[in-house]
C-alpha positions in Angstrom: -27.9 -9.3 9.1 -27.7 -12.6 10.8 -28.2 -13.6 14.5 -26.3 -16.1 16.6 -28.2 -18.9 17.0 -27.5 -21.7 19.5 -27.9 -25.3 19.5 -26.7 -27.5 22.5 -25.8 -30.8 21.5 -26.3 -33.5 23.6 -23.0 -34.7 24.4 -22.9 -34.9 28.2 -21.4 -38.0 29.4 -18.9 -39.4 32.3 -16.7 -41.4 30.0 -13.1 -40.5 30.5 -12.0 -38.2 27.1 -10.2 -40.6 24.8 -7.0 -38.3 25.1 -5.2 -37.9 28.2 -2.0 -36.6 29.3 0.9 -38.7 30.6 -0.4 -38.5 34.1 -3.7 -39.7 33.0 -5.6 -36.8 33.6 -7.0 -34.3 31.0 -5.7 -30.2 31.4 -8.5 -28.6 29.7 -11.4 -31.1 31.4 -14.7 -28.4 31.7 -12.7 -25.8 30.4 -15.2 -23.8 27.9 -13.9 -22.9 24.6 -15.3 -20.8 21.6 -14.1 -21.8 18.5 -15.0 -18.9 15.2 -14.8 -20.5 12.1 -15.4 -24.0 13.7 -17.1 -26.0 11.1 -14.0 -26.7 8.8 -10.3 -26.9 8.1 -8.4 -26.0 10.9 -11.1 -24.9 13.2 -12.7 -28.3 13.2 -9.5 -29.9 14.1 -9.0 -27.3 16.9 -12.7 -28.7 18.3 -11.6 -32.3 18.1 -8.3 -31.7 19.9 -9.4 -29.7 22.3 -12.9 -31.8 23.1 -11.1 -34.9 23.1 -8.7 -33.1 26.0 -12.2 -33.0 27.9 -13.1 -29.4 27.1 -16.7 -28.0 26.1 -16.2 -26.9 23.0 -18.7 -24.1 21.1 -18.4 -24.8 17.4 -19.2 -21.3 15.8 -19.6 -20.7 12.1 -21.4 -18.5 9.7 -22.0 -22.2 8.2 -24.4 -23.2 10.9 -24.8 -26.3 8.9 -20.9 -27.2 8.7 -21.3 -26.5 12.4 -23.3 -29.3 13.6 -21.5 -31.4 11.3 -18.2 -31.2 13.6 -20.5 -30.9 16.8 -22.0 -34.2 16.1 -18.6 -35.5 14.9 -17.4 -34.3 18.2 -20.2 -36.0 20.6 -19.8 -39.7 18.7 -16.8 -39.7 20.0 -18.7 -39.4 23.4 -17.2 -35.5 24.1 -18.7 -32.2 24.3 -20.1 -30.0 22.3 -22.4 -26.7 21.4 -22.7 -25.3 17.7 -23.4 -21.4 17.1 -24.4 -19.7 14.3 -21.9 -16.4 14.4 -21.5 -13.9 11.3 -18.4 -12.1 12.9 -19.6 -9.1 10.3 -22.5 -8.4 12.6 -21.1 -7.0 15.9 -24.3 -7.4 17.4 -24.6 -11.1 16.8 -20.6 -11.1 17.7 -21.6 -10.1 21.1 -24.7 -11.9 21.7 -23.1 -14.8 21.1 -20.5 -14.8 24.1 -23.6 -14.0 25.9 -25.0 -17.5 24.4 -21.9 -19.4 25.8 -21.9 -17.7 29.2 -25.8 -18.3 29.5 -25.2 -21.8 28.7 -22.5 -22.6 30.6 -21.9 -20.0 33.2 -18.0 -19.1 31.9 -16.0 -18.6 29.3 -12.2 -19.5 29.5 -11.0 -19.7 26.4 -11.7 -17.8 23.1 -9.8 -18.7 19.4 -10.5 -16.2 17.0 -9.9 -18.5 13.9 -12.5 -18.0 11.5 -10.7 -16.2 8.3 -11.6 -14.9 4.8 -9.6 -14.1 1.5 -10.2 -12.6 -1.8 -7.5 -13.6 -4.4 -7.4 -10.3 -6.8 -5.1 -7.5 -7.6 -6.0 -4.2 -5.4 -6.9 -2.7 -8.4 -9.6 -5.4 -9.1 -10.1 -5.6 -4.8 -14.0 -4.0 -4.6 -13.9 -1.6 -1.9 -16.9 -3.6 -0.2 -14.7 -6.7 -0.5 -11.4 -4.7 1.2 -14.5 -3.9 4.4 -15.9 -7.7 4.3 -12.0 -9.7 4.8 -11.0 -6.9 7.3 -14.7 -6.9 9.2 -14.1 -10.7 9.9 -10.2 -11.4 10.0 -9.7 -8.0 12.6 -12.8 -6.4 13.7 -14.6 -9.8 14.6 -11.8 -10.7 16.8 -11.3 -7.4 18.3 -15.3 -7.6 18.9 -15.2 -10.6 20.8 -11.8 -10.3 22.6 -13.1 -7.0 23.7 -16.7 -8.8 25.0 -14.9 -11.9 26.3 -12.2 -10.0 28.8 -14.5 -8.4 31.3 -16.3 -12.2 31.3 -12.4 -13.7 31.8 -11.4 -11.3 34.1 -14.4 -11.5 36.5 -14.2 -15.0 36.5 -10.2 -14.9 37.8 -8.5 -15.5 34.3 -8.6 -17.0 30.9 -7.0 -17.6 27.4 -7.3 -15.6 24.1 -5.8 -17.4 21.2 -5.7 -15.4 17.8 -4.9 -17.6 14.5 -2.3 -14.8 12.6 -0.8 -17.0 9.6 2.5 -16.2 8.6 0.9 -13.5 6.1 1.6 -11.2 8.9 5.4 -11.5 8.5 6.0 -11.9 4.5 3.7 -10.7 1.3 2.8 -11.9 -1.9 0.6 -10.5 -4.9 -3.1 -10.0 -4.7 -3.7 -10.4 -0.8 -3.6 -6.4 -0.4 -6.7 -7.1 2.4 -5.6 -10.2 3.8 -2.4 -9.3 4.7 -3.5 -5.6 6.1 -5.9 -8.2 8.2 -3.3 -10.4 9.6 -0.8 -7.7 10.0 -3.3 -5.7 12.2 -4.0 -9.3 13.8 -1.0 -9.9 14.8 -0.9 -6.1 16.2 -4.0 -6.4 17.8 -2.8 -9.8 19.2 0.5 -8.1 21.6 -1.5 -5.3 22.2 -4.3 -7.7 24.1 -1.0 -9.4 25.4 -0.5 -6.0 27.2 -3.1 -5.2 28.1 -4.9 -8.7 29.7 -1.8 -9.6 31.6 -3.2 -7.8 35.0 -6.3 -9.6 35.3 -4.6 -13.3 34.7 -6.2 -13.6 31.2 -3.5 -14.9 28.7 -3.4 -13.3 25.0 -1.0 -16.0 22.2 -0.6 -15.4 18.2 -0.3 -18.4 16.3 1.2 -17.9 13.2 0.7 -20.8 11.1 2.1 -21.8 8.1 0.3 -23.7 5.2 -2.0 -26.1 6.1 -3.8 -29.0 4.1 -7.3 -27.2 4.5 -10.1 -25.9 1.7 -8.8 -22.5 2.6 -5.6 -22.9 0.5 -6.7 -25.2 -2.1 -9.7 -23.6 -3.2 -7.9 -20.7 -4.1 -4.4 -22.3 -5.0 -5.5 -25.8 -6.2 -2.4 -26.4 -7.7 -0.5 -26.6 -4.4 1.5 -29.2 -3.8 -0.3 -30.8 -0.2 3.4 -32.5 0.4 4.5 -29.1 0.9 1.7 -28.3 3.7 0.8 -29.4 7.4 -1.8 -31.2 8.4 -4.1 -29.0 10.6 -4.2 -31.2 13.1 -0.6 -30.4 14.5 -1.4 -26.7 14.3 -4.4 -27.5 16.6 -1.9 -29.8 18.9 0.2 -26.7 19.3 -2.9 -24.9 20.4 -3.4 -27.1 23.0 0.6 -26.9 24.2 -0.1 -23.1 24.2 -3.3 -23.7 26.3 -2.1 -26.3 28.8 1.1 -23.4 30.1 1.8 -23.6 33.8 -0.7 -20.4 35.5 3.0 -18.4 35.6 3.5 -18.8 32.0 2.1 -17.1 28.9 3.8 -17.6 24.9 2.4 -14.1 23.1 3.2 -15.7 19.9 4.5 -18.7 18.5 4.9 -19.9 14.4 4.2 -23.3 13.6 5.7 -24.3 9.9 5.3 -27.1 8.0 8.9 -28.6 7.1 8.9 -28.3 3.5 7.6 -24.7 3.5 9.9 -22.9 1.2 8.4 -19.4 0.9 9.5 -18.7 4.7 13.2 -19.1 5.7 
């Protein structure tokens, strides 16, 4: 069993984040974010967009390694960063670790439950221990954390949930039997937070992403086309849209789709 492990990363500085918004200033300045499944693909992009909008991000990863890779990526830039080591199969660690972020930092405004895991194989080649390991970290690790995290947001006067769905949880295809039971149950899990944060002013959004130019797809489909996939970067630009709503406004899910997509109408 694994234990989160922090690591602050010396990042603090006054220098105005190098992305602002048209009126100069940046929404998400001191805003503290958790990131799971930080140190690649989309994740990392997530961390730069959302550091370089002047927020504190936490760059959490079973891969503590891949971690302080973007962490330190993120603080040349001269923005702000912390990496955690976070297996999201040990609920233990899973809660520790908000307990990291708040010790650190005193808050916690915005958790993305991003971090993801797939197992290309028929479900009569699908281990039964495999089935437990892509459902323990695509739905139970973000129910363990979202659960942790609201009592934290809601005590503090409000705060943001984001859950990264994919648009397995609207189609199907062969040999994903666990990975789309996860994201199905995500996206679930997603409305039914929605619901139920509402009351204490803690915003809940899905993002259902289409394809993305990231390891995650071509390791297992290597033959993809990338033409035919986003870059990551403008799914973590809609992130930041989602995150930057007016106080009176939430959006409980929104699809992002690259334009040549043409498994999803």
């Amino acid at each position: 069993m694994h234990h989160s492990r922090a690591n602050a990363v010396d990042t603090e500085t006054d220098a105005c984040p190098k992305w602002a918004g048209a009126s100069g200033h940046a929404p998400l300045r001191d805003q503290v974010v958790l990131v799971t499944g930080g140190g690649g693909g989309l994740g990392e992009a997530i961390c730069h967009v959302l550091a370089g909008s002047g927020a504190v991000v936490i760059v959490a990863d079973i891969r503590l390694e891949a971690a302080e890779k973007v962490a330190a990526e993120v603080a040349a830039n001269g923005w702000r960063a912390m990496t955690l080591h976070l297996d999201l199969q040990d609920e233990v660690a899973a809660e520790r670790a908000i307990a990291r972020v708040v010790d650190a930092y005193g808050r916690l405004d915005v958790l993305i439950n991003n971090a993801g895991t797939d197992l290309t194989a028929s479900i009569e080649d699908l281990s039964v221990a495999a089935w437990d390991q892509i459902i323990a970290v695509n739905l139970r690790g973000p129910f363990v954390l979202a659960r942790q995290a609201l009592p934290i947001m809601r005590d503090q006067g409000g705060g943001q949930i984001v859950n990264i769905v994919s648009t397995a949880a609207k189609r199907t295809w062969a040999n994903a039997t666990a990975y789309h039971a996860s994201k199905w149950g995500l996206l679930g899990l997603s409305h039914a937070l929605h619901v139920e944060c509402r009351p204490y002013s803690v915003k809940v959004t899905a993002i259902i992403s289409g394809g993305m130019r990231t390891p995650f797809i071509f390791d297992r489909f290597p033959e993809t086309d990338p033409n035919v996939l986003q870059d990551p970067r403008n799914v973590a630009e809609t992130i930041r849209f989602v995150l930057t709503q007016p106080a009176e406004t939430v959006i409980p899910e929104l699809m992002v789709l690259p334009m040549r997509e043409t498994s999803w109408p």
